[in-house]
C-alpha positions as CSV (number, residue, x, y, z in Angstrom):
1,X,-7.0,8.6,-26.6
2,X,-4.9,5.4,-27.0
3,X,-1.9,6.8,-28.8
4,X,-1.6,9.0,-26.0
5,X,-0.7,6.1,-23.7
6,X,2.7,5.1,-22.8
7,X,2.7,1.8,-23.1
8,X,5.3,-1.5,-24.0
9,X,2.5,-4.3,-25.0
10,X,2.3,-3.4,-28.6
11,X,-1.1,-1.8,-28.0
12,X,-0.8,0.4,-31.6
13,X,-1.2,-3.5,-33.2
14,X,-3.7,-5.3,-31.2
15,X,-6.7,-3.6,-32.3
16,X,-8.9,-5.5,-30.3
17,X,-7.2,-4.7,-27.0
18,X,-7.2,-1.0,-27.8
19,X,-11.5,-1.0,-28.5
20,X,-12.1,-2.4,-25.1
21,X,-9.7,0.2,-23.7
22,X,-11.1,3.2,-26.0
23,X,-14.3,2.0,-23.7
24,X,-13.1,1.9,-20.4
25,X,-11.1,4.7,-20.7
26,X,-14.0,7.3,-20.9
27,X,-15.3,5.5,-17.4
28,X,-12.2,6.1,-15.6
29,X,-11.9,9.8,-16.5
30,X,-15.4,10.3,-15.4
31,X,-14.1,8.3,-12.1
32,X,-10.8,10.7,-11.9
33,X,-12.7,13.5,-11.8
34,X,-16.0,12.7,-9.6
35,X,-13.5,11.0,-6.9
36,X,-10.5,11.7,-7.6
37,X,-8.7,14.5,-5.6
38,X,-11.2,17.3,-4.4
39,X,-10.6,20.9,-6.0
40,X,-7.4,20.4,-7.3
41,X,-8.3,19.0,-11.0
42,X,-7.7,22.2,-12.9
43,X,-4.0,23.3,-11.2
44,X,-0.6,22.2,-12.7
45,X,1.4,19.9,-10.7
46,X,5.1,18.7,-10.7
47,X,4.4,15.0,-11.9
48,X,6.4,12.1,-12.4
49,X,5.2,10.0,-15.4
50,X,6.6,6.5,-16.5
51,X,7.3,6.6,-20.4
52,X,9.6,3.1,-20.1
53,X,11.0,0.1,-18.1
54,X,15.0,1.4,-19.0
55,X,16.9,2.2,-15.4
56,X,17.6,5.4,-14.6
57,X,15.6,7.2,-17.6
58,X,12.0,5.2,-17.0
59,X,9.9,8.5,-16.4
60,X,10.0,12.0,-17.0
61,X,9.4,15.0,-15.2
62,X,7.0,18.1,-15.9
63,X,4.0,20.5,-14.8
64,X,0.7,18.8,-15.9
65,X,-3.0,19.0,-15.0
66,X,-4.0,15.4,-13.1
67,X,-6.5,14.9,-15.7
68,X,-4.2,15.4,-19.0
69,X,-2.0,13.0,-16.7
70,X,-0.6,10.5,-19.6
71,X,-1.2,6.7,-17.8
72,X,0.6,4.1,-19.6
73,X,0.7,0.6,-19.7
74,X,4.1,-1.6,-19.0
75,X,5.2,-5.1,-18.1
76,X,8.9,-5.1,-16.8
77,X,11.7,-6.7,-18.7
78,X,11.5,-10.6,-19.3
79,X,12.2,-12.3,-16.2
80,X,16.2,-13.9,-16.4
81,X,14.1,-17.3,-14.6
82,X,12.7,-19.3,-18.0
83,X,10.4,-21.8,-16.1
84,X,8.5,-21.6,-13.2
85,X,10.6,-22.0,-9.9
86,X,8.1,-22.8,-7.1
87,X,5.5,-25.0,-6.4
88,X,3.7,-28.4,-8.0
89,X,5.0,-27.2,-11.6
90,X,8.7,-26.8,-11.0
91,X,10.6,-26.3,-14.1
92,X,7.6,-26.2,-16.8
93,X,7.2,-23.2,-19.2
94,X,6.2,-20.0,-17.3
95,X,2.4,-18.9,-18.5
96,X,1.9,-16.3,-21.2
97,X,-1.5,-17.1,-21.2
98,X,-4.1,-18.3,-18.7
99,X,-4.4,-21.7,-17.6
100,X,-7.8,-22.7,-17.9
101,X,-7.8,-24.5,-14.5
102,X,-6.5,-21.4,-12.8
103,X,-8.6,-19.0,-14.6
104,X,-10.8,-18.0,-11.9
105,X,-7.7,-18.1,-8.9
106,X,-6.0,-15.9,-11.5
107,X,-9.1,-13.2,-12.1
108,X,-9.6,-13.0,-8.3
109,X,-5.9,-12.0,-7.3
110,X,-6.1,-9.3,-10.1
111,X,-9.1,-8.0,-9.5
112,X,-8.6,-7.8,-5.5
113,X,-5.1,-6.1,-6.1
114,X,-6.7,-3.9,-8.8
115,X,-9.7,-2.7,-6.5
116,X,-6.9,-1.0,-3.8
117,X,-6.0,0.8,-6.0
118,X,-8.5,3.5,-6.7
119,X,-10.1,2.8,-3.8
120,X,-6.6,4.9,-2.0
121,X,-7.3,7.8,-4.3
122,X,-10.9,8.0,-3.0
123,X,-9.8,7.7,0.6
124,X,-7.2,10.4,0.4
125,X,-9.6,12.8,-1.9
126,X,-9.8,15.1,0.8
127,X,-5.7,15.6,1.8
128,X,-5.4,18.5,-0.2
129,X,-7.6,21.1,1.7
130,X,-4.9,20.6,4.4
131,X,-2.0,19.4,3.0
132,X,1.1,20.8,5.2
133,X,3.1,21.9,2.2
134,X,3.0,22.2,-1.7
135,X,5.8,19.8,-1.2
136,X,3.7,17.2,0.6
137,X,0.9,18.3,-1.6
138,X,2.6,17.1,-4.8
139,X,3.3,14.2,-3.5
140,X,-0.1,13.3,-2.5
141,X,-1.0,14.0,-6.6
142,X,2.1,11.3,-7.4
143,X,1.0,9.0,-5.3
144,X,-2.8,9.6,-6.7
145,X,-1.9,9.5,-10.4
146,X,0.5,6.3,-9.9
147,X,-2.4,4.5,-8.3
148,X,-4.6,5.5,-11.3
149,X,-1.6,3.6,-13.4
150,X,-1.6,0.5,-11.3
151,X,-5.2,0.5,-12.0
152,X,-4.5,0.3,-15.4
153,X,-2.3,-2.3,-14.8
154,X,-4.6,-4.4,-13.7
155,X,-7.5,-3.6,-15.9
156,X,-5.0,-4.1,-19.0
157,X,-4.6,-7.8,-17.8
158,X,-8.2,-8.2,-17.4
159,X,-9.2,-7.2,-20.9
160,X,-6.2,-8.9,-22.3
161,X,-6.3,-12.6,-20.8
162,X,-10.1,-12.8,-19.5
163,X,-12.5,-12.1,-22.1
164,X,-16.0,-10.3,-21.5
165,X,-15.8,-11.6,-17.8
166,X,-12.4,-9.6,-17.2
167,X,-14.1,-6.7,-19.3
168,X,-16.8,-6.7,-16.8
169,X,-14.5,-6.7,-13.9
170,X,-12.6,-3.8,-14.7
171,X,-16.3,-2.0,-14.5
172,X,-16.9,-2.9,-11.6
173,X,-13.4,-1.8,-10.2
174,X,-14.8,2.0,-11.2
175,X,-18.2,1.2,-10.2
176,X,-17.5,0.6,-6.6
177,X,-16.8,2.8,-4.2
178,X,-14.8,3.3,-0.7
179,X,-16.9,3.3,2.4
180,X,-20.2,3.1,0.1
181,X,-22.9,1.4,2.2
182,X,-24.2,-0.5,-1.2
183,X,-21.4,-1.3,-3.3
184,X,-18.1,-0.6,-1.0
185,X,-14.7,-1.8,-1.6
186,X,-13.5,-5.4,-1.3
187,X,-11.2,-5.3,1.6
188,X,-12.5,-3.3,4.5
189,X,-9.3,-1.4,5.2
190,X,-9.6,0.3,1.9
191,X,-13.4,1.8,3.3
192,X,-12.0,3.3,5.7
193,X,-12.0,7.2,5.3
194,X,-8.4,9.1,5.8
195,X,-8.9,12.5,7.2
196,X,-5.8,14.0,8.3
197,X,-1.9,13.6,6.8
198,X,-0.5,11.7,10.5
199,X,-3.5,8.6,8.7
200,X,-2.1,9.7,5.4
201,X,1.5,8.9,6.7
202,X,0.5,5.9,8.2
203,X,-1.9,4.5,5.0
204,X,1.3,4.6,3.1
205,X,3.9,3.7,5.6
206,X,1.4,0.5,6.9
207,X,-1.2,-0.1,4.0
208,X,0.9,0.6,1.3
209,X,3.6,-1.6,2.5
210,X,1.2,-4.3,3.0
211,X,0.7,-3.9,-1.0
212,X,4.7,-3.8,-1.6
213,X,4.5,-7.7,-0.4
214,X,1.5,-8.6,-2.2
215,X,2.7,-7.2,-4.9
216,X,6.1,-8.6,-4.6
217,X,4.4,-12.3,-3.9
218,X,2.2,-11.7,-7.5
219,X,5.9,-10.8,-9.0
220,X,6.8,-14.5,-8.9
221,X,3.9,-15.8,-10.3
222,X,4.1,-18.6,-13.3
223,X,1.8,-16.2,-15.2
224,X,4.3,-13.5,-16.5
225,X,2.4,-11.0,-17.4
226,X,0.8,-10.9,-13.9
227,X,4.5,-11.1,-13.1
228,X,6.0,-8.4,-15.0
229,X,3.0,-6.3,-14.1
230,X,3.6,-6.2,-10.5
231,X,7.3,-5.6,-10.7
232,X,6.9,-2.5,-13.0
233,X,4.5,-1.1,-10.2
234,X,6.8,-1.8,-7.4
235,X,8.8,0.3,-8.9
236,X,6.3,3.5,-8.5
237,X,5.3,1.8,-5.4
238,X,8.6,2.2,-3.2
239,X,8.1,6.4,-3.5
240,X,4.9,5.4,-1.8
241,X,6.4,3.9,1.0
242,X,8.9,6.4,1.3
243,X,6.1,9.2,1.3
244,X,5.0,7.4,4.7
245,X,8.2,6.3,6.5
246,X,9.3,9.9,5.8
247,X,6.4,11.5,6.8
248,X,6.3,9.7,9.7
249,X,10.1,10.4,10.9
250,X,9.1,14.4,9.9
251,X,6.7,14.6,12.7
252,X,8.2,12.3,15.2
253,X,11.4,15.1,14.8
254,X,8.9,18.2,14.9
255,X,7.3,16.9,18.0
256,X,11.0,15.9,19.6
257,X,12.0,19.0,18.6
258,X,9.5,20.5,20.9
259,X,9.8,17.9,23.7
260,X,13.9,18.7,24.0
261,X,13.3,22.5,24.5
262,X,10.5,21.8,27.2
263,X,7.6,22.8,25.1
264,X,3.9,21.0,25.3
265,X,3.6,19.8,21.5
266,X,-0.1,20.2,21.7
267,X,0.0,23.7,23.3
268,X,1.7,24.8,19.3
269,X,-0.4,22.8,17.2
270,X,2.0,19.7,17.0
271,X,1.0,16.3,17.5
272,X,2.1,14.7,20.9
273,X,4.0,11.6,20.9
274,X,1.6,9.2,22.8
275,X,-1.2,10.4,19.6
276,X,1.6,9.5,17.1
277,X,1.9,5.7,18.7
278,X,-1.6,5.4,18.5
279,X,-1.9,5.9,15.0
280,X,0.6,3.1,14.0
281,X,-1.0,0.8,16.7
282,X,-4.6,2.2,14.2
283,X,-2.8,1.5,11.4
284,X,0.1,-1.2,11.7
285,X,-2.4,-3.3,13.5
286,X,-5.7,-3.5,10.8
287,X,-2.7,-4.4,8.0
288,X,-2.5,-7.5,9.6
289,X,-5.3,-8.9,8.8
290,X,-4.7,-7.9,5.3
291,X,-2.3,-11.0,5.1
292,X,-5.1,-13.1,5.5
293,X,-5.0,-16.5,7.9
294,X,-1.9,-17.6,9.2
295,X,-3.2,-20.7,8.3
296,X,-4.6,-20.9,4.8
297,X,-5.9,-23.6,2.5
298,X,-6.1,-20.7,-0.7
299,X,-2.4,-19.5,0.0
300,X,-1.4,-23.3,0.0
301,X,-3.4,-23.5,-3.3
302,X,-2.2,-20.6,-4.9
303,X,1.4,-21.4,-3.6
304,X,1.0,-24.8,-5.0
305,X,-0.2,-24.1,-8.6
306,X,2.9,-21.3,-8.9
307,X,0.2,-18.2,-9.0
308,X,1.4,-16.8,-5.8
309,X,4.8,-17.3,-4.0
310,X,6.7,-15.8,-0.9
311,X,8.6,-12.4,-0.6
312,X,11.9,-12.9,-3.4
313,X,10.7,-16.6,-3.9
314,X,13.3,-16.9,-6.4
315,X,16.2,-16.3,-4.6
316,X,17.5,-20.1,-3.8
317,X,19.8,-18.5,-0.8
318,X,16.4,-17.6,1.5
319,X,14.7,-20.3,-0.1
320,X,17.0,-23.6,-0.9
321,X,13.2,-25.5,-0.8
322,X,10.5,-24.0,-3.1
323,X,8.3,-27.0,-3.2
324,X,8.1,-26.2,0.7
325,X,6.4,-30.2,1.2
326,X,8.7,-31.0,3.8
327,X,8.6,-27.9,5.6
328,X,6.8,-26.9,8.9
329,X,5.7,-23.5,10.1
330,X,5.6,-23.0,14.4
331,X,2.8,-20.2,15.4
332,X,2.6,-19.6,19.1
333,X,-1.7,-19.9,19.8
334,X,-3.6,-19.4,22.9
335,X,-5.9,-22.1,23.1
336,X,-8.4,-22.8,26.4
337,X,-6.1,-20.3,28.6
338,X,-2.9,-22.3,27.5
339,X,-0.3,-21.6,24.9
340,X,1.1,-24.1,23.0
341,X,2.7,-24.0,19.4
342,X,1.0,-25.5,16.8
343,X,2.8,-26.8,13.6
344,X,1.6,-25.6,10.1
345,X,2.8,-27.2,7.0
346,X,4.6,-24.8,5.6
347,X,2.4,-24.4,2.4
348,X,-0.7,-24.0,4.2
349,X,2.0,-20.8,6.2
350,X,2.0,-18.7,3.0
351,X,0.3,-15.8,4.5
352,X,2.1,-16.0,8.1
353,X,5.3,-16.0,5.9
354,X,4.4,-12.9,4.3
355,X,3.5,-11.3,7.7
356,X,7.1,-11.9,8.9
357,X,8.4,-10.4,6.0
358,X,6.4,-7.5,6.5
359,X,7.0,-7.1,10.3
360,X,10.7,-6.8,9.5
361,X,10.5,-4.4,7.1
362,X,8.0,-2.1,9.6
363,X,10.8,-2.7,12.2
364,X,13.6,-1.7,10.2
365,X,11.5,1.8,9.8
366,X,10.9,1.2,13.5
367,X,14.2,1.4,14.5
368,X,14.9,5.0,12.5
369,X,12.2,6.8,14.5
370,X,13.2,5.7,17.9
371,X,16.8,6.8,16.6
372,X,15.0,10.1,16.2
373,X,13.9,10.2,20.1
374,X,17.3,8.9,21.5
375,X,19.6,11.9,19.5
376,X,16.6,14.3,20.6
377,X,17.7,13.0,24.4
378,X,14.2,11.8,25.2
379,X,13.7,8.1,27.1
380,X,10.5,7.7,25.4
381,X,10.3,4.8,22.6
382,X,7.5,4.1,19.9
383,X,6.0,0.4,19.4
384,X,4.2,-1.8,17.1
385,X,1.9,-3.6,17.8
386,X,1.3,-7.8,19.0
387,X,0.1,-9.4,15.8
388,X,-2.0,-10.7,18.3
389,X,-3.7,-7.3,19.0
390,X,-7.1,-6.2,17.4
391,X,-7.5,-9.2,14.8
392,X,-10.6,-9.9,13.2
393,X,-9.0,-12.8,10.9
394,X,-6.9,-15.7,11.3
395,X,-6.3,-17.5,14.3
396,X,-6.2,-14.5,17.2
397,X,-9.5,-13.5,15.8
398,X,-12.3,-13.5,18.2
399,X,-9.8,-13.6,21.0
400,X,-8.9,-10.6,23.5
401,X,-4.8,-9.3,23.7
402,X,-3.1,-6.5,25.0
403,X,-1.0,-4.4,23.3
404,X,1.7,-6.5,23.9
405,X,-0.2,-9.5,22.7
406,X,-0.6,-11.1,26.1
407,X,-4.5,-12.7,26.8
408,X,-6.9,-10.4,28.7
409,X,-10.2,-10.4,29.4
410,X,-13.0,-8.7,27.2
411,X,-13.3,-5.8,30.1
412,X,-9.5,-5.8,30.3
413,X,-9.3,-5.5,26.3
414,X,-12.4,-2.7,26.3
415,X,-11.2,-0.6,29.2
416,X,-7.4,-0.2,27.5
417,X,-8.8,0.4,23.8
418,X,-8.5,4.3,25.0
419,X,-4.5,3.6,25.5
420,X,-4.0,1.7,22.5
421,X,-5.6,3.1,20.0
422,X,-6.6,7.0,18.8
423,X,-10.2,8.2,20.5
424,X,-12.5,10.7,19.3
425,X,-10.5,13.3,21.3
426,X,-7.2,12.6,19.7
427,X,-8.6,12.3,16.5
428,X,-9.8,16.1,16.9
429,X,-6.5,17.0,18.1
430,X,-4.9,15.8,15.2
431,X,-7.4,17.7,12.9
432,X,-7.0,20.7,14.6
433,X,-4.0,21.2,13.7
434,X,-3.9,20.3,9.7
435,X,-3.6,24.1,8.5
436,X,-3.3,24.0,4.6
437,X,0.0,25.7,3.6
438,X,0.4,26.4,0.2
439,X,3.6,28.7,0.6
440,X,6.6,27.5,-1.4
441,X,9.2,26.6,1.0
442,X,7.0,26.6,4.1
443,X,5.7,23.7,6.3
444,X,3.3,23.4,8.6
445,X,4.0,23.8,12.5
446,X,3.2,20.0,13.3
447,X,5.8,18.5,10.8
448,X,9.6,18.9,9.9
449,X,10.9,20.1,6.3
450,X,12.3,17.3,4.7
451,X,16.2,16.8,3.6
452,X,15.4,17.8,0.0
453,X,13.1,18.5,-2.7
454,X,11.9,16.5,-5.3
455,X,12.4,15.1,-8.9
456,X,15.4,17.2,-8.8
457,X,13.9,20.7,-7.2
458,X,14.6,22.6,-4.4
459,X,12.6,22.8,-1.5
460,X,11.0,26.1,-2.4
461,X,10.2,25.0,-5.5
462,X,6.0,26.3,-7.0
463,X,5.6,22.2,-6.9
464,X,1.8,23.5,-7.5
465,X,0.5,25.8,-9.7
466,X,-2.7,27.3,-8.7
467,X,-5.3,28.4,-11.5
C-alpha cells in the first residue's frame, strides 16, 4: 500500500500521484514474483532498505521476505548549482517541470534507463540455485530489490511529469521481457541470459558500471527531478559495482591461489585464468556499444538542450568549457586500410567522452587484479579489450579487429573468436563448477571469502533464512 512506501515527494498529499501508483503497484508485485528471483520468494533475507537521503543513517538494516521488501521513492537533496550549468541554456532556471519541447527527449532517457532495470533482475533470476555462498547469495537479493527501487524511480517520474503517455510507459516497462522473442528488452545487452556468478561478476562489474555513467550523465540534467533521481540511485548503485569488482578479484585470488602451489584450477573445480579473461573480453567488450556512437547527433542534442551532460559536468576544474562549441574530439578510424584521425566537434563526442570515462574507471579495477597475479608470483596479466574489438555500433562497427584492436581480416577475426571470447566448452566449464553453498561461513571451491561481512555481520552470519 502507499503508506507503506518510503518516500520524500510528499506522496501522502498528492492524491493523484498516489491512484496511479495504487495501480501500478499491484502490476509490479505480480512482476516480482513471476520473474523475479526463482525459489527464493518466501525466505528471510538480510536487506538493506533506503528510508532517507540523510548520510550515514539513509537505510536500515533487517531480515525481510523480498516480497514485503518496503520500495520507496526519493530525489536527493537540492542540488547547491541554482541554474543550469551546461549547454545552450547556461544560467537559466533548472526545470521542475517538463519543457514541452523536450518532452519526448526527456520520456525516452527515462524510460530506456528505467527498462535496465528489471530487465537485470530477470537475467539474474536464476543465481540463486548456485549462488557460492549465503553471503554472495544476499547480495544477489540487494542488488535485486535495489533494482526494483530504481524502477520505481523511474516509473515515479513517468506518472508524475508525463501524463497518460508516461502512465502507459511505466506498463510497458513490466510488460516486457528479457530475451523474449515478441516483446524483449530495449537494449540487447539486457536480453542476454546470465547463467553462472563469473557473468554475474562481470554484469555488475561491466554492465552495471556502464549504468554508474549514465546515470551519473542524467545527474546533471536541467530537469531536477531527473537529476535528483539519478543521484539518489547512484548511491545504491556503487554496492553494485562493488558486488562485481569484488567478485571478480575473489576468483582471480582462488584461482592464483591454486596456480602458486602448482595445482590445475580446473582439475578442483576453479575457474582457470585464460576462461576468467574471456569473460571480461564477453563482457567489457558488448558495454561499449552501450555508450552509443562515438559520433552522435542525439548526444549533441541532448548535451545541447542541458538534458544530458558528461561524467561530473559541473565540476569547472575538468570542465572550464561547458558550452563545449569550440571544442574538438580526435578518434583514431581505420578508413580504406589507412588510419587517420578524424576530428569530432566536441558536442557531437558526448558518448566517446563517456567511454573514456568509463575505460578509466574499468582500468583502475584493472590494475587491482593484475596486483593479485604479481603478489601471487605469477607472470601472467589480465586485459581489456580494443574498443575497437566486437562492435556492432558506432564507427568500428561492421569492421574486423583483434583483440588488441589492430585491422584483420574477416577469416583472421573468425578463426581467433575461440581465443578472445568464452566457447561453448568454457562456458560448461564454468557451469560445472557453480555448486550452491548455503552453509554460513562457507564458500564455494572456485572463489575466495571475502575481507568481511556485510551491513555490519560477520562472515558466518545466517544472511538467509530458509523456510
Amino acid at each position: 500500500m502507499i503508506e507503506t512506501i518510503p518516500n520524500n515527494v510528499d506522496l501522502a498529499n498528492d492524491k493523484r500521484l498516489q491512484r496511479a501508483l495504487l495501480h501500478w503497484q499491484p502490476g509490479f508485485l505480480e512482476w516480482w514474483r513471476e520473474v523475479g528471483p526463482a525459489g527464493f520468494q518466501e525466505d528471510r533475507i538480510y536487506l538493506r532498505t533506503a528510508v532517507g537521503v540523510s548520510e550515514g543513517d539513509w537505510a536500515v538494516w533487517d531480515t525481510v521476505k523480498m516480497p514485503d521488501y518496503r520500495w520507496g521513492i526519493f530525489l536527493a537533496r537540492p542540488r547547491k548549482e541554482e541554474s543550469i550549468y551546461f549547454g545552450d541554456n547556461i544560467g537559466g532556471k533548472l526545470w521542475d517541470q517538463v519543457p514541452g519541447e523536450f518532452r519526448k527527449e526527456l520520456r525516452r532517457l527515462i524510460v530506456t534507463q528505467g527498462d535496465t532495470e528489471p530487465a537485470s533482475v530477470e537475467q539474474q533470476r536464476l543465481l540463486g540455485k548456485c549462488a557460492p555462498s549465503l553471503y554472495d547469495l544476499r547480495n544477489l537479493f540487494q542488488i535485486n530489490v535495489e533494482e526494483g527501487r530504481h524502477l520505481w524511480a523511474m516509473v515515479y517520474l513517468l506518472h508524475s511529469y508525463f501524463g497518460a503517455a508516461g502512465r502507459e510507459e511505466a506498463e510497458e516497462l513490466l510488460e516486457r521481457r528479457s530475451g523474449h522473442e515478441d516483446h524483449p528488452r530495449i537494449l540487447q545487452a539486457f536480453n542476454k541470459p546470465i547463467g553462472d556468478w563469473l557473468a554475474m561478476f562481470c554484469f555488475t562489474m561491466f554492465t552495471d558500471r556502464d549504468g554508474k555513467f549514465q546515470l551519473a550523465s542524467l545527474a546533471e540534467s536541467a530537469f531536477d527531478p531527473l537529476a535528483r533521481s539519478t543521484r539518489f540511485m547512484l548511491t545504491e548503485e556503487a554496492f553494485h559495482l562493488s558486488v562485481g569488482e569484488a567478485g571478480i578479484s575473489r576468483v582471480i585470488r582462488r584461482t592464483a591461489e591454486l596456480m602458486a602451489e602448482g595445482t590445475d584450477p580446473h582439475a578442483v573445480g576453479a575457474i582457470p585464468l585464460e576462461v576468467i579473461q574471456k569473460y571480461i573480453t564477453e563482457w567489457c567488450s558488448a558495454c561499449y556499444d552501450l555508450f552509443g556512437g562515438e559520433d552522435s547527433s542525439n548526444a549533441a542534442s541532448y548535451f545541447a538542450a542541458g538534458l544530458k551532460g558528461r561524467y561530473r559536468e559541473s565540476d569547472s576544474n575538468i570542465y572550464p568549457d561547458h558550452e563545449a562549441l569550440e571544442e574538438a574530439y580526435n578518434l583514431k578510424v581505420h578508413v580504406n586500410g589507412q588510419w587517420s584521425t578524424r576530428e569530432i566537434p566536441m558536442r557531437r563526442a558526448m558518448n566517446a567522452c563517456l567511454l573514456d570515462a568509463y575505460l578509466k574507471d574499468c582500468h583502475r579495477a584493472l590494475n587491482k587484479w593484475n596486483a593479485l597475479l604479481e603478489q601471487a608470483g605469477l607472470p601472467e596479466r589480465l586485459f581489456l579489450p580494443s574498443t575497437r574489438f566486437n562492435r556492432h555500433l558506432g564507427v568500428f562497427a561492421g569492421q574486423t579487429f583483434d583483440f588488441e584492436g589492430n585491422p584483420v581480416t574477416q577469416d583472421e577475426f573468425d578463426a581467433g573468436l575461440h581465443g578472445w571470447l568464452p566457447a561453448a566448452e568454457d562456458y560448461k566449464l564454468v557451469r560445472e563448477s557453480m555448486v550452491a553453498v548455503y552453509e554460513p561461513g562457507k564458500m564455494a571451491n572456485w572463489i575466495a571469502p571475502p575481507q568481511r561481512g556485510v551491513g555490519g555481520k560477520p562472515l558466518d552470519f545466517e544472511y538467509v533464512q530458509f523456510h
